[in-house]
N, C-alpha and C positions, 0 to 999 in steps of 0.2 A: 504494500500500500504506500504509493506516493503521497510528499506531503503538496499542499498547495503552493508553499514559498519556495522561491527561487535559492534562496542561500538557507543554509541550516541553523536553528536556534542554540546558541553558546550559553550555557546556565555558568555563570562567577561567583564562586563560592571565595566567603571571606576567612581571612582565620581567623581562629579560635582566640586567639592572645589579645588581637584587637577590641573583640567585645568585650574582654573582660575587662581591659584598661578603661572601656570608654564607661564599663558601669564603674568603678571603680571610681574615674573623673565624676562620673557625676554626682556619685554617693557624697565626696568630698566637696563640689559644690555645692549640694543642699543643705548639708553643715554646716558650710559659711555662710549661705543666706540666715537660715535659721540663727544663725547666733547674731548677725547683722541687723535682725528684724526683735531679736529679742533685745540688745541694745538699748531702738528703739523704744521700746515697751516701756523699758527702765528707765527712762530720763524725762519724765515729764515736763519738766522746766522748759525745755529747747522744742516737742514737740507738740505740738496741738491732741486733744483728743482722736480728732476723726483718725485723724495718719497712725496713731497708737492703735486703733481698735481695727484699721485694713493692713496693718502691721500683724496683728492676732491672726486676721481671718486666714492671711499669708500661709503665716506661721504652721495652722493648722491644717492646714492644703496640701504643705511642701511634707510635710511629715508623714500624712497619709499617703501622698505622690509615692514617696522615695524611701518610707519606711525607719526613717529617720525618730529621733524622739529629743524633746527641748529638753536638753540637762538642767537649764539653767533657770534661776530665783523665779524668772517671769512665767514657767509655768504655773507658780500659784495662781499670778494676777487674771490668767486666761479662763475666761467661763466657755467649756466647751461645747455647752447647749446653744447661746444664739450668739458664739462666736466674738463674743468683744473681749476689751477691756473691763477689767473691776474696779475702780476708785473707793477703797474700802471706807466709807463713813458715809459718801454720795450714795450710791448705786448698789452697795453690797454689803452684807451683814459678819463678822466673824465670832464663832460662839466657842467656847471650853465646854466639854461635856466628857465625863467618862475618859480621858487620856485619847480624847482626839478631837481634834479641831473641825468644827464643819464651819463652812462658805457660805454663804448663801446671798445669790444672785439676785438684785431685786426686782431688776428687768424680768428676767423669765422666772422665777422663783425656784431656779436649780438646787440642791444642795450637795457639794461634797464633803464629803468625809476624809480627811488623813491622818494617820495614828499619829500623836505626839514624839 
């Protein structure tokens, strides 16, 4: 059985090494974003709310993206129900109970829990 094209289809296989460096580049970029946008988070003085809380949403995007997870202080401040910033006395509540701390969100009225 002939094919219909006139020259034959050439399949280019890549190597192996290659992908792995590029997931590798990438993993290490989304670290550095993530800790760029956590930064962010932390400084409220220099940045506005809004830029703080599409900083969050980022934040939360790139991690699920890339599998990645924020090490850093600002994951407290992140409510991961409707994705903002917390401003704890404005917009969110912190309680002692039983040797662990719960959050609570006042916008969506989330609650986390973390052991002391």
């Amino acid at each position: 059985m002939k094919s219909s094209l006139a020259y034959p289809i050439k399949v280019i296989k890549m190597p192996a090494r290659r992908r792995s460096k590029d997931s590798i580049r990438r993993k290490n970029r989304s670290s550095e974003a993530i800790s760029k946008l956590s930064k962010i988070i932390l400084s409220p003085d220099i940045y506005s709310y809004r830029i703080r809380d599409t900083a969050a949403r980022d934040i939360l995007r790139l991690s699920k993206r890339h599998g990645q997870s924020n090490e850093s202080i600002s994951r407290i401040l992140i409510c991961r129900s409707c994705q903002s910033v917390m401003r704890f006395g404005n917009d969110s509540r912190i309680r002692i109970r039983k040797n662990s701390l719960i959050t609570t969100c006042l916008r969506c009225e989330n609650k986390t829990r973390r052991p002391i």
